[in-house]
Every structure is written in structure tokens, then in C-alpha cells.
C-alpha positions as CSV (number, residue, x, y, z in Angstrom):
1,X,-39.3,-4.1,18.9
2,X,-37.6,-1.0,17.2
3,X,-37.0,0.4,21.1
4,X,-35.0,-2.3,22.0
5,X,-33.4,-2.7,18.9
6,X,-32.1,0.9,19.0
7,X,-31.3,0.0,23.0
8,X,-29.2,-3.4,22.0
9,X,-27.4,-1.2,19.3
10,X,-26.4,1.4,22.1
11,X,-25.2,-1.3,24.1
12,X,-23.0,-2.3,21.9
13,X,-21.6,1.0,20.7
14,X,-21.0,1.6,24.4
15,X,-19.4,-1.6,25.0
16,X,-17.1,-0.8,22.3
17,X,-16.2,2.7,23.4
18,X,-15.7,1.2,26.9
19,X,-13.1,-0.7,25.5
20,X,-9.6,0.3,26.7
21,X,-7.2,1.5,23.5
22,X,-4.9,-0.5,23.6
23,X,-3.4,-4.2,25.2
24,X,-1.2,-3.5,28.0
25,X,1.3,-5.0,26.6
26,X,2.3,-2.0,24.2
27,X,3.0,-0.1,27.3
28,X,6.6,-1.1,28.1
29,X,6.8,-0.2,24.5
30,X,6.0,3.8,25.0
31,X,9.1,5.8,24.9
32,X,9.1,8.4,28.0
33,X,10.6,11.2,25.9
34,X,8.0,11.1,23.4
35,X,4.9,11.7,25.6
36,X,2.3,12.5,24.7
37,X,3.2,11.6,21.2
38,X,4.5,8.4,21.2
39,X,3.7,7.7,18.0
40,X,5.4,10.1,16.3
41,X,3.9,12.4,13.1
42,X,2.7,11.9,9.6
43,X,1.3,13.0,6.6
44,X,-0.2,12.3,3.5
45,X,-2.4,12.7,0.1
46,X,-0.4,15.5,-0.8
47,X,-2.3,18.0,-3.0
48,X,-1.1,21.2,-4.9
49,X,-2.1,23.5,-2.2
50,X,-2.6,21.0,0.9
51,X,-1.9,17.8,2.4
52,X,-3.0,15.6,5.3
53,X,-1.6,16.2,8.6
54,X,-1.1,13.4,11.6
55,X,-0.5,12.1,15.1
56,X,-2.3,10.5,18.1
57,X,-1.6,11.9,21.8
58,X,-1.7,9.1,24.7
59,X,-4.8,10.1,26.6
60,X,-6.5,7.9,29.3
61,X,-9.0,9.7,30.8
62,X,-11.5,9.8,28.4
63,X,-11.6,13.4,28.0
64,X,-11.2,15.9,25.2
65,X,-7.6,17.0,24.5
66,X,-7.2,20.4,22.6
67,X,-3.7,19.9,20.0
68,X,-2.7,23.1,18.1
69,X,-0.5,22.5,15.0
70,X,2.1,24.3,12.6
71,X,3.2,24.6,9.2
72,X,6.5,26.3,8.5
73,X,8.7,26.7,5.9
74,X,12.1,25.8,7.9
75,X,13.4,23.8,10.1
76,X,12.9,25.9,13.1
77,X,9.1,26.3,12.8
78,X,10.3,30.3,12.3
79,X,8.4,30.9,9.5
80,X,5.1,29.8,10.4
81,X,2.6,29.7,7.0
82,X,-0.7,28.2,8.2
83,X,-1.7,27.2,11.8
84,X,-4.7,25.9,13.9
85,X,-6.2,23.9,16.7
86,X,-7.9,20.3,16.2
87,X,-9.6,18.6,19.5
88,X,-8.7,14.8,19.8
89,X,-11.7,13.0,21.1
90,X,-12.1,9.0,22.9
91,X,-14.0,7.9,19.9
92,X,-10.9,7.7,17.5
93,X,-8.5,6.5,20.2
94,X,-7.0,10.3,20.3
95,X,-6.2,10.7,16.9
96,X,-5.4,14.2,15.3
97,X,-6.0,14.4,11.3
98,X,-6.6,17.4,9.3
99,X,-5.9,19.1,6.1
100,X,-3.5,21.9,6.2
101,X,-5.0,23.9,3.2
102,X,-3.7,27.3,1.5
103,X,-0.1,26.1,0.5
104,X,2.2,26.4,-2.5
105,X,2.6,24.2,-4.9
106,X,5.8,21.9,-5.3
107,X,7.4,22.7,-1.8
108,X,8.8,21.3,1.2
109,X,7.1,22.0,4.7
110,X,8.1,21.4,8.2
111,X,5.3,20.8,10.5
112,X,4.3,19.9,14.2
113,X,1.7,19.3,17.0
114,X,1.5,20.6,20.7
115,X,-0.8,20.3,23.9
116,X,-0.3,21.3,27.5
117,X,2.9,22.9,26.3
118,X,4.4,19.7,24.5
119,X,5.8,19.8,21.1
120,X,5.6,16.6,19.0
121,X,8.6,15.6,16.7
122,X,9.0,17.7,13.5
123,X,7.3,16.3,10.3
124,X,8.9,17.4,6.8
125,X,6.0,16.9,3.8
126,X,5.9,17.8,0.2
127,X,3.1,19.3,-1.8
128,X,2.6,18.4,-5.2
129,X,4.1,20.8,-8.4
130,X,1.8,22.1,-11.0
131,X,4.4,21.1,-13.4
132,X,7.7,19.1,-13.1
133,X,10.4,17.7,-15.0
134,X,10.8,14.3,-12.9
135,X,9.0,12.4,-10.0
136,X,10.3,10.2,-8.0
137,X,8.2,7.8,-5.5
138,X,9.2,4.9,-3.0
139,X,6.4,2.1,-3.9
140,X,6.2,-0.5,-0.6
141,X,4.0,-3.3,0.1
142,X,4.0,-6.0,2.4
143,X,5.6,-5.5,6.1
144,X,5.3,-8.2,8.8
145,X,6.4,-7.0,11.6
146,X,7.3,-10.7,12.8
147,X,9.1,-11.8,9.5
148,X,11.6,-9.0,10.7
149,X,12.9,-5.3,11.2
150,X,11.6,-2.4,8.9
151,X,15.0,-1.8,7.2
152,X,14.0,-0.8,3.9
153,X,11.5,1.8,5.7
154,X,14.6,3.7,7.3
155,X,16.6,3.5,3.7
156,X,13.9,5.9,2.3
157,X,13.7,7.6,5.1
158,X,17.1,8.7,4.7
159,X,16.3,9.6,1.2
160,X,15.6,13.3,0.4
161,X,15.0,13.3,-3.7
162,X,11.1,11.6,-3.3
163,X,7.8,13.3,-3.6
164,X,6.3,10.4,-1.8
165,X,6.3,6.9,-0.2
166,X,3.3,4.2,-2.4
167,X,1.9,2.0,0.6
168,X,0.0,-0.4,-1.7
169,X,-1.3,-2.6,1.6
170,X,-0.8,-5.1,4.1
171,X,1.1,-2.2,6.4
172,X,-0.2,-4.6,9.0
173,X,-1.0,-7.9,9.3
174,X,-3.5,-9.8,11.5
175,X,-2.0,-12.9,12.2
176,X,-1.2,-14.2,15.5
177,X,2.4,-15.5,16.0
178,X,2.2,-16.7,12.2
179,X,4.7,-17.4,9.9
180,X,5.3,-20.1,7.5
181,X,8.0,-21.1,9.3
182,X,8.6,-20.5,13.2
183,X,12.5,-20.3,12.8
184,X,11.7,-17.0,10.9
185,X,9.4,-15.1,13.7
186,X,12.0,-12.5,14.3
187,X,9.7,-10.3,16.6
188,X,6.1,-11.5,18.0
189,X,3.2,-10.0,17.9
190,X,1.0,-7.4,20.2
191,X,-1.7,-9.1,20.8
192,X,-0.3,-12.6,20.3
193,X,-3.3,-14.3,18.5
194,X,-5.1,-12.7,15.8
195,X,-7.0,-9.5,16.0
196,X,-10.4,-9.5,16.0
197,X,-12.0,-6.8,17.9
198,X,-11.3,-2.8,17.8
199,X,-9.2,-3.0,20.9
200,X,-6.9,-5.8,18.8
201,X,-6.6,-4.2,15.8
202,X,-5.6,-0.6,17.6
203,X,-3.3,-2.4,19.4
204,X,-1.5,-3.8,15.9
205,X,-1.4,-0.4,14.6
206,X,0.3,1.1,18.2
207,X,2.4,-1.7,17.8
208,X,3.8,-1.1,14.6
209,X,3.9,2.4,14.5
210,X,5.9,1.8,17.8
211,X,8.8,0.5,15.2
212,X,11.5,3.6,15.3
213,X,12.2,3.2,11.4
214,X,8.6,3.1,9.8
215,X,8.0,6.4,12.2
216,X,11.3,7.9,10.9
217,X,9.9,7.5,7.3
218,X,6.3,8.8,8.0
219,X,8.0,11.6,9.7
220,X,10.2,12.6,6.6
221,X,7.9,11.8,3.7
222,X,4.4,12.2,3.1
223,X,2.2,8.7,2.0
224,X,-0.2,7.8,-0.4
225,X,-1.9,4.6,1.1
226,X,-4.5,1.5,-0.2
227,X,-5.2,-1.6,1.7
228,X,-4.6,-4.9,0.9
229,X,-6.1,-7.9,2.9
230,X,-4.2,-8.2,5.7
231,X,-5.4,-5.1,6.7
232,X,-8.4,-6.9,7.3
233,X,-7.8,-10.4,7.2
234,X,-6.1,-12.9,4.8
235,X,-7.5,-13.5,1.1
236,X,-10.1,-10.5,2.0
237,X,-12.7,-10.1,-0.6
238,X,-16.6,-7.9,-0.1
239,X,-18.4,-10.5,1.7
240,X,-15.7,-12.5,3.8
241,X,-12.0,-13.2,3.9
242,X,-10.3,-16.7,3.7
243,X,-8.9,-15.7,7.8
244,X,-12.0,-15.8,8.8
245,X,-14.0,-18.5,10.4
246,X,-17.6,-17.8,11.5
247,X,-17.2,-18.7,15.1
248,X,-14.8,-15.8,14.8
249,X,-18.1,-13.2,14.6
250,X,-19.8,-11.5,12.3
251,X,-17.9,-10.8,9.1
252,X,-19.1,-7.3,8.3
253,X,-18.6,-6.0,12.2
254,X,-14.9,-7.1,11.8
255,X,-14.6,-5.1,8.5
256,X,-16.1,-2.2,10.0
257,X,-13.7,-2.2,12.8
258,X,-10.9,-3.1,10.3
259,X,-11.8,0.5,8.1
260,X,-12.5,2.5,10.8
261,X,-9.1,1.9,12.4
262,X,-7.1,1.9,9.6
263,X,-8.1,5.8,8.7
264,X,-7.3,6.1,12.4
265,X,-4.0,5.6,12.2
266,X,-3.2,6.4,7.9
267,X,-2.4,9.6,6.8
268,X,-5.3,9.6,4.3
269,X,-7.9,11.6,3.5
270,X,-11.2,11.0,6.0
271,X,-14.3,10.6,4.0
272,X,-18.0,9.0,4.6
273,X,-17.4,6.1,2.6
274,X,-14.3,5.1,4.2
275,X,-12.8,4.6,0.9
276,X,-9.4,4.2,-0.5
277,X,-10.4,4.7,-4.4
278,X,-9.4,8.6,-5.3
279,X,-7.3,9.9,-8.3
280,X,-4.2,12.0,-7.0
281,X,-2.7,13.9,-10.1
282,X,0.9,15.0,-10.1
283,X,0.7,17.8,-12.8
284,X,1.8,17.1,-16.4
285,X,4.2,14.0,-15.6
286,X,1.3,11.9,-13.5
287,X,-2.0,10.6,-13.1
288,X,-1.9,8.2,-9.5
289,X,-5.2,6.0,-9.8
290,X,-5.6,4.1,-6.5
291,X,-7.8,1.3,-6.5
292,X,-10.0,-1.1,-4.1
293,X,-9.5,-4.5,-5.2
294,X,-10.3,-5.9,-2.0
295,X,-13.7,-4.8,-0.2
296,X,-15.1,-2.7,-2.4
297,X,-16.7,-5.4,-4.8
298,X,-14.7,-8.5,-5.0
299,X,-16.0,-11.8,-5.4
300,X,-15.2,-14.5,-3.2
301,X,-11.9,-16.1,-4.8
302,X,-12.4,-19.3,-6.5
303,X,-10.9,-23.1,-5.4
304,X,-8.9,-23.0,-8.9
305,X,-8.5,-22.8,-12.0
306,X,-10.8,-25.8,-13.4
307,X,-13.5,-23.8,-11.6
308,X,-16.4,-23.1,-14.4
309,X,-17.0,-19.8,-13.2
310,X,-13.5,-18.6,-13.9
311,X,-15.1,-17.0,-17.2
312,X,-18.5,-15.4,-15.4
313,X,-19.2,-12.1,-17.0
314,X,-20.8,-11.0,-13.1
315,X,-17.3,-11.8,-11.2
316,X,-15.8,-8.6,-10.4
317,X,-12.8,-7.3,-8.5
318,X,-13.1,-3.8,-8.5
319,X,-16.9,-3.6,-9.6
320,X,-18.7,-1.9,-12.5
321,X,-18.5,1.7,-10.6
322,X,-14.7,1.6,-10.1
323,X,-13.9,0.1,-13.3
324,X,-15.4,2.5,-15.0
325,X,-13.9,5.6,-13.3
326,X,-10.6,3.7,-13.8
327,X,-11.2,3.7,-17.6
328,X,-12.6,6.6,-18.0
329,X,-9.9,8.7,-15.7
330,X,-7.1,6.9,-17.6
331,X,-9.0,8.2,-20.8
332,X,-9.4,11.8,-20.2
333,X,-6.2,11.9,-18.5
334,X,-3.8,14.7,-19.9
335,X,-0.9,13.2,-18.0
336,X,2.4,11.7,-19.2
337,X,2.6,8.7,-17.6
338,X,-1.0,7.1,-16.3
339,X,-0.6,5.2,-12.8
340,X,-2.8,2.4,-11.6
341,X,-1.7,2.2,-8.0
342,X,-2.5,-2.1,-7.6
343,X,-3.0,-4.5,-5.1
344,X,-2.3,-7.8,-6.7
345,X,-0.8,-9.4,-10.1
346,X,-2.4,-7.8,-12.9
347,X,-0.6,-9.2,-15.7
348,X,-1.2,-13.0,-17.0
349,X,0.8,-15.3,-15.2
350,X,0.1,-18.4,-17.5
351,X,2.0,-20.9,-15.0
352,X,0.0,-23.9,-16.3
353,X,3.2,-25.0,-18.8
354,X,4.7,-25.4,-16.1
355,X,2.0,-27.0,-13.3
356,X,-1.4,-27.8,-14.2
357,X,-2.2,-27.7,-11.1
358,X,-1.3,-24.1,-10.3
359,X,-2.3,-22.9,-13.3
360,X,-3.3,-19.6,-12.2
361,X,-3.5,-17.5,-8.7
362,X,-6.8,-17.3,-7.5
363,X,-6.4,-14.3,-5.7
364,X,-4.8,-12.1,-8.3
365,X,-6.0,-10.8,-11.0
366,X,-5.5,-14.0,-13.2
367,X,-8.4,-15.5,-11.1
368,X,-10.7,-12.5,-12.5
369,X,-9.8,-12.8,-16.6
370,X,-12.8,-11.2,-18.0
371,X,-13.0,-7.9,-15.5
372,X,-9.1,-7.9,-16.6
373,X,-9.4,-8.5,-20.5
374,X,-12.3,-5.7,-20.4
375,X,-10.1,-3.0,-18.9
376,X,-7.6,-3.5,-21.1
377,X,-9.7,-3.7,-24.1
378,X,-11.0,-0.1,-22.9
379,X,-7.0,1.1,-23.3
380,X,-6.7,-0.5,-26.5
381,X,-10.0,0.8,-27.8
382,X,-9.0,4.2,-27.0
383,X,-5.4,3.8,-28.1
384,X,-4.2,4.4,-24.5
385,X,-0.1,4.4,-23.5
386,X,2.0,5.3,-21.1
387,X,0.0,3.2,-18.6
388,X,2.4,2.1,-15.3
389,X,0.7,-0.2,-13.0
390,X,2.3,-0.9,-9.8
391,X,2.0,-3.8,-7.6
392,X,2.6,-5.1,-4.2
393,X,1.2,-8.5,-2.5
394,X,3.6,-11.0,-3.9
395,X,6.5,-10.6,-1.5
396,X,8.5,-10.4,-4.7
397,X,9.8,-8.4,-7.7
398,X,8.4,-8.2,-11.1
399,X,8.4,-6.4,-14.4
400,X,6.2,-7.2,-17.2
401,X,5.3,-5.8,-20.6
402,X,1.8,-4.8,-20.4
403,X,-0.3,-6.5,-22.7
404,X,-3.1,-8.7,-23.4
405,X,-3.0,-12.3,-24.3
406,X,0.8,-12.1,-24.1
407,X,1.0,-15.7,-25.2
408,X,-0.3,-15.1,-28.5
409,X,2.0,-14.0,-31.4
410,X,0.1,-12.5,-33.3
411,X,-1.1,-9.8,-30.5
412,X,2.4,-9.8,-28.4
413,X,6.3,-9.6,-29.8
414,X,8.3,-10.5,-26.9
415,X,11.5,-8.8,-28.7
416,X,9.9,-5.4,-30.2
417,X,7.1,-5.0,-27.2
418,X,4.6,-5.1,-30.1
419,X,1.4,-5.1,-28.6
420,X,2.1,-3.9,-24.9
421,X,0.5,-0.7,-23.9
422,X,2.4,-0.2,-20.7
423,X,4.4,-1.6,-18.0
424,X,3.5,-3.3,-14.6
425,X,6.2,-3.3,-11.8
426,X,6.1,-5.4,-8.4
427,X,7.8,-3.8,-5.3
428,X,9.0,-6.9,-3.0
429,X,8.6,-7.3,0.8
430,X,9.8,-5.2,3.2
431,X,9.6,-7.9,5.5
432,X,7.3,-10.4,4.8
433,X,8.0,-14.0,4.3
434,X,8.3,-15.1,0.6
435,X,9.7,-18.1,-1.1
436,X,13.4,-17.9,-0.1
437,X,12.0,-18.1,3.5
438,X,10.0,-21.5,2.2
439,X,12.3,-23.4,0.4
440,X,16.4,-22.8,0.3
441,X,17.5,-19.8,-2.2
442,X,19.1,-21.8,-4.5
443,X,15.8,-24.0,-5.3
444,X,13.5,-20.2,-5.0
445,X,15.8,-18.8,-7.9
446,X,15.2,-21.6,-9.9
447,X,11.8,-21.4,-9.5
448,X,11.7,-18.1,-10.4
449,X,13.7,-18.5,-13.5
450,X,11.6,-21.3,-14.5
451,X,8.6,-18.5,-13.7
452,X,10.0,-16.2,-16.6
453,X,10.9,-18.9,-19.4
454,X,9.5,-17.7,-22.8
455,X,7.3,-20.3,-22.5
456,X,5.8,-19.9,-19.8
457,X,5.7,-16.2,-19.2
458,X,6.9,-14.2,-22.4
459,X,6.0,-10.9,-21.6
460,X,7.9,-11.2,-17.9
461,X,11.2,-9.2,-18.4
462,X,12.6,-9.4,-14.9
463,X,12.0,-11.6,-11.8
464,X,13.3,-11.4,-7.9
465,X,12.2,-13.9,-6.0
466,X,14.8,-13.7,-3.0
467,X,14.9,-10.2,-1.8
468,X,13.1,-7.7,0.6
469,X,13.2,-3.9,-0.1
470,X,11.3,-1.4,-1.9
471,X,10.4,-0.4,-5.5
472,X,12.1,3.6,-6.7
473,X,9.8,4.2,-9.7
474,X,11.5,7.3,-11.8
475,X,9.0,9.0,-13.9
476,X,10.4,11.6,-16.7
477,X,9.6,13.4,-20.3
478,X,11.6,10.8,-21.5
479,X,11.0,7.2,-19.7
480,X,9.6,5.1,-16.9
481,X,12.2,4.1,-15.0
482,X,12.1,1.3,-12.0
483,X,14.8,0.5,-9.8
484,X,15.0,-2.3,-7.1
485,X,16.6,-1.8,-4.0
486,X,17.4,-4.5,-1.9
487,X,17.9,-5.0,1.8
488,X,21.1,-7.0,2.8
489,X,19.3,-8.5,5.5
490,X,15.5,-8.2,7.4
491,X,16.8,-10.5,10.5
492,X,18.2,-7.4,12.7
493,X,18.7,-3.9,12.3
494,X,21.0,-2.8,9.4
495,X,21.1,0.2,6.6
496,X,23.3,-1.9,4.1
497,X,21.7,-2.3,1.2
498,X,22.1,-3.3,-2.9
499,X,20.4,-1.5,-5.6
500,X,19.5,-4.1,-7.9
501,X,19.4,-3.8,-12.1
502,X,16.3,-0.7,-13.2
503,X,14.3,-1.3,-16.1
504,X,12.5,1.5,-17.9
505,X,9.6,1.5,-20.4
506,X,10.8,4.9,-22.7
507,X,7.8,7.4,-23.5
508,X,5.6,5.7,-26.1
509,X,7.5,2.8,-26.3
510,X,5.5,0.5,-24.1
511,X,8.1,-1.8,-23.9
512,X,10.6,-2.5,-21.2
513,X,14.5,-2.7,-21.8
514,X,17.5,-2.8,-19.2
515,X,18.1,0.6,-17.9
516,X,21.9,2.1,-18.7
517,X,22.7,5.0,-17.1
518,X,23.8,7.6,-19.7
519,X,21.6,5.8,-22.3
């Protein structure tokens, strides 16, 4: 029984390397002048002295290709620093990742790839300072390639004053020809029905990272990436997702698909577990704590918020292992400011003064109170401040006063911040659907506004519930800044844009107020 056992599971590791790479239909895609890297560069998980290197070479024959790679210190890959050579194998689809090691701290690098005598685009990455006086990071969440063009992608590209782009998830999503409206499906999908196997899901990735604008800002700017569920598949959580229907396979092959392609084609740091969960520490000014709220231990999301197991001591989101390191890292950290890189809503969104029947959001952090109320009693306990948590998800913008039980006055003072121990700020969409693509603007800003009443949500300072865009979070000595900056429009190509009203939390204040500039 164990022989053919072993002989089945050869089968099917060979029927999935048989696969081809990708559907045909990305071909007419492929721009001639980029061969054989058509998918531009990247890099990522930037370290004091190192960062991750990227890029996949189109290879069809099933053979071994050797890439060599660069690091320079200019422009004109003159003055060459650290250099190697990588072999690109079948198994990963051709894709080149490694860590250039032996760098200096705080500096700008130029780097690229060659084979057969072919040089790849030039990359420009940043290593992270020992010590520094301000940060500054793009926080994204959310693109759809359908819901429309990767605008806000190109704006930071263009930027040069970041030390790197936040991808908190959903860089792709699975859906076929999906919207919540069809009048918004601005470009369609490659495959056009949802990915399932390794072929489909390579096929998403080639597709998006096809898009001119989100390989402009991978090129320019190194990434620190999580997933989200659409990674995977909608409402993900360890043991199933709410996309996915048993006659769609087995639940545990599609999530080992869904992993193993997304480290092919993310800038992140390859290890055994295929995990996202790691600690990235910017010097004095930052701790980044990225988290796994998705596969690594969370419990199927309940029907709602009558459900008698909203209050279960065993239902976990992150798990007893990552809480923990989360605590504990946010309790020895020396760092300014302590950064909890978040995939959903942390902060209590009491909506049921306004609807019963949405009372809470089962798939946010509002549908897991007690795994929620026992982190933050560990910050309280410990008389931790400082904490910044940022969010994605939501296809909106939000900025709360940290704090728990925010409806009660005698823990939380709306006016003096009283109670909060930090400050949690949601990037919108940069493309992605959200309620202004539901229901007409006007009616979405009233909802919204309704969203933030005192009543209902006291410790909520700010609310956007319209835009697409990206977050700027500002860290300093002084303050935690956040800025919104808006897109003027997802529905075609365009580098117009609005910076929308910052709000900052000063150092030790826990508290957000309007940002002034001069103030």
C-alpha cells in the first residue's frame, strides 16, 4: 500500500510540473523589448546590511537557465559592490530570488539581472539605517486588477523620499470576471474564471505583474509584503475559505498552491514554513511586526454576531504562538514607534447603534473580541505606547484612537485620548470596489458619517469611504503622522491625484489630532 501511495504522489507532483506556466492568453501580453524579463525586477525585506533581490526570465524549455546579478551604487551599474550567479529552475516557473548580503546600512542601491547576454531593467532598493531621524513608508492594500488601473501604484513610484512600499494583502485576487457590479469591470481577468490550480494562479500573478505601473513601483522601491485572503481565496481562514466550495478540490492542495506561488512571485524572504510572520526593525524610530491573520490559525468566521461562540476563549486569529511573539516583541521592543503590520479592522467597530443586524464584522477582528481584548490587555499590563497598527482590507480609510472598550467612559475620553495606547490607520483601495461603487457617493458618505457618530464609534477620528489610493505613514522623534492620498480616478490611466487631511498621534500622546503643518 505504501508503494503505490508514494507512486500516486509522484503522479501527481509530475502532473503538476507538466503543467504549462502560464494560460496563453498572457502571451499577447509579453512586451518584446523586455525579453527575457518581462516581468520586470523587484526587491524586498530590506535589512541593515541586505535585502531581497527579484525577477523571473520566460523560459519554455524546461531547462536550467544560469542569471548573474549586480549591486551597484549608481545608476550606471559602475560601481559594482556585491555580485553573483543564481540558476532559475522549471519548478518555480523560472523565478530568480536571493539575498544580496554584505551592504551598508541606510543606502540606496541600483541593481540588475542578465542571461545569454541580456540585461534586465534597473532596480533602485534601500537598506535599512541603524539610526534615523524620520521614516517614511507607502502602506497599500487591496488592488483588483478588474475594478481598474494601478494608479496610486505609479504615484509612489514616482516618489523618491520612502524607505518602502507596506503590501498588507490581496495584491491579487481570485475571482473570475467578479465584481459587485459589472458596469465597474474595467479590465477582465487572465484566466477568466477563478483560479484554482498552480497553472491559474501563476497565470494571475503574470498577469498582474504584466501592469506597467505596479512593475514601475516594484522596480523603484523595495516591499515588505503579508497576504490577505484573496491571495488565496475570499473570507480565507486555516481550514477553508468562504470562495471555496468542495466540488472545487481539496482545500489544503489549493492553499498549498496558493503559498507556494505567492513567494514565487513576492519579493519576500524564502523560508521552510512559507510564512509571512517576521519582525523587520527599522533602528531606533521602528519596530514592523507583520502578522498572519489569515492561514496561520484562524478559525472559521462566524454567521454573526448573535452567534454563542462569539465569546469562546479557544477562537483564535493569529494563534497562541503568534500572539505571543506579537506581545512579547512589542514588549522588549526598544523602538520609538511599535508597528503591527494588519490585515483587517482591529479596533471595535460597535455598529450595532446603528443596525442590529450588522452589529459587528465577522471577518475582522470584531468577530474575534477575546484574542483582541487579551492583546491589548498584554499592552496595558506592561504600560505599552507608541503602538501604530496599520490596516488594509476594507477598501476604505480609517483612523482610530487605540483603545479598549472605547464605549466606556470611564476607560476611554473621546476629547483628551485618555485611555488609548496607540493609533490604528486604514490605507483605502487601490483599486478595489468599495461602497461608493455599491450605492451612489452621496448615500456612501452618509453612511460613513453615520459610521463615525460619537455614538456609535467614539474613538473613530476620521473616515473615507469614497476614495482609492494609498496610506503615507510619517514616523518621527516627535509624532506619527498619516496622510491620505487620493486618486482622482481608477477608471483609466491618470497621475492626478488629492492628498487628503493627515492625522498624527504625537510621541506619548496616544491620541490622534488634525495634522497642521508647522504645528
Amino acid at each position: 500500500m505504501r508503494y503505490y501511495l508514494l507512486l500516486l504522489s509522484s503522479l501527481l507532483w509530475f502532473s503538476a510540473s507538466a503543467q504549462p506556466f502560464f494560460d496563453k492568453a498572457i502571451d499577447p501580453l509579453l512586451d518584446p523589448t523586455q525579453k527575457p524579463f518581462y516581468f520586470g525586477v523587484a526587491s524586498g525585506d530590506p535589512q541593515q546590511t541586505e535585502v531581497v533581490l527579484w525577477t523571473k526570465v520566460w523560459n519554455d524549455n524546461g531547462q536550467p537557465v544560469q542569471v548573474s546579478w549586480q549591486v551597484a551604487t549608481d545608476t550606471t551599474m559602475q560601481q559594482v559592490v556585491v555580485q553573483g550567479d543564481v540558476t532559475a529552475e522549471a519548478k518555480s516557473a523560472y523565478t530568480v530570488k536571493l539575498i544580496a548580503r554584505g551592504l551598508n546600512p541606510g543606502t540606496t542601491y541600483f541593481y540588475r539581472f542578465s542571461t545569454g547576454g541580456v540585461y534586465s531593467p534597473i532596480g533602485r532598493t534601500r537598506t535599512v539605517p541603524v539610526k534615523s531621524d524620520d521614516l517614511k513608508f507607502a502602506v497599500v492594500s487591496c488592488s483588483h486588477y478588474e475594478g481598474g488601473y494601478f494608479n496610486a501604484y505609479r504615484l509612489i513610484a514616482n516618489r523618491n523620499d520612502i524607505n518602502a512600499v507596506i503590501h498588507l494583502g490581496d495584491y491579487i485576487y481570485e475571482y473570475g470576471g467578479r465584481t459587485p457590479n459589472k458596469k465597474n469591470i474595467i479590465r477582465t481577468h487572465i484566466p477568466a474564471h477563478e483560479i484554482l490550480s498552480l497553472t491559474d494562479y501563476r497565470s494571475r500573478y503574470a498577469q498582474y505583474r504584466l501592469d506597467k505601473d505596479l512593475q514601475e513601483v516594484h522596480r523603484l522601491h523595495p516591499f515588505i509584503t503579508e497576504w490577505d485572503d484573496h491571495e488565496l481565496a475570499n473570507n480565507t481562514y486555516k481550514d477553508g475559505a468562504g470562495n471555496h466550495q468542495q466540488e472545487e478540490g481539496d482545500w489544503e492542495q489549493r492553499k498549498a498552491i496558493a503559498r507556494k506561488v505567492y513567494f514565487e512571485w513576492l519579493p519576500i524572504a524564502d523560508n521552510e514554513k512559507e510564512s509571512v510572520i517576521r519582525k523587520i526593525s527599522y533602528g531606533n524610530m521602528a519596530d514592523l511586526f507583520m502578522l498572519d491573520g489569515r492561514v496561520e490559525a484562524r478559525c472559521k468566521q462566524l454567521a454573526g454576531p448573535t452567534d454563542t461562540l462569539l465569546t469562546c476563549e479557544t477562537r483564535t486569529m493569529l494563534g497562541k504562538e503568534q500572539s505571543d511573539w506579537l506581545t512579547s516583541g512589542v514588549k522588549s521592543s526598544t523602538a520609538r514607534w511599535k508597528v503591527m503590520a494588519n490585515q483587517i479592522i482591529f479596533s471595535e467597530v460597535d455598529a450595532h447603534r446603528l443596525s442590529k443586524k450588522y452589529a459587528i464584522n465577522p471577518d475582522a477582528w470584531d468577530g474575534y473580541p477575546v484574542e483582541r481584548n487579551a492583546i491589548l490587555d498584554s499592552f496595558y499590563k506592561y504600560n505599552i505606547n507608541n503602538i501604530i497598527i496599520i490596516t488594509g482590507d476594507i477598501h476604505s480609510s480609517w483612523g482610530f484612537d487605540l483603545v479598549k472598550n472605547p464605549q466606556r467612559k470611564d476607560h476611554y475620553n473621546r476629547k483628551t485620548g485618555k485611555g488609548a495606547i496607540g493609533a490604528e490607520f486604514v490605507t483605502p483601495s487601490i483599486s478595489t470596489n468599495g461602497l461608493a461603487e455599491r450605492i451612489p457617493a452621496a448615500f456612501a458618505k452618509l453612511v460613513g458619517g453615520l459610521i463615525k457618530s460619537k455614538r456609535a464609534t467614539p474613538h473613530l477620528k476620521f473616515i473615507d469611504v469614497v476614495h482609492h489610493g494609498y496610506l503615507l505613514l510619517d514616523l518621527n522623534n516627535d509624532r506619527a503622522k498619516a496622510g491620505w492620498v487620493y486618486c482622482k480616478t481608477i477608471r483609466k490611466p491618470s497621475f492626478k491625484y488629492n492628498a487628503k487631511q493627515a492625522w498624527q498621534t504625537p510621541y506619548n500622546s496616544n491620541h490622534l489630532v488634525k495634522y497642521r503643518a508647522g504645528k
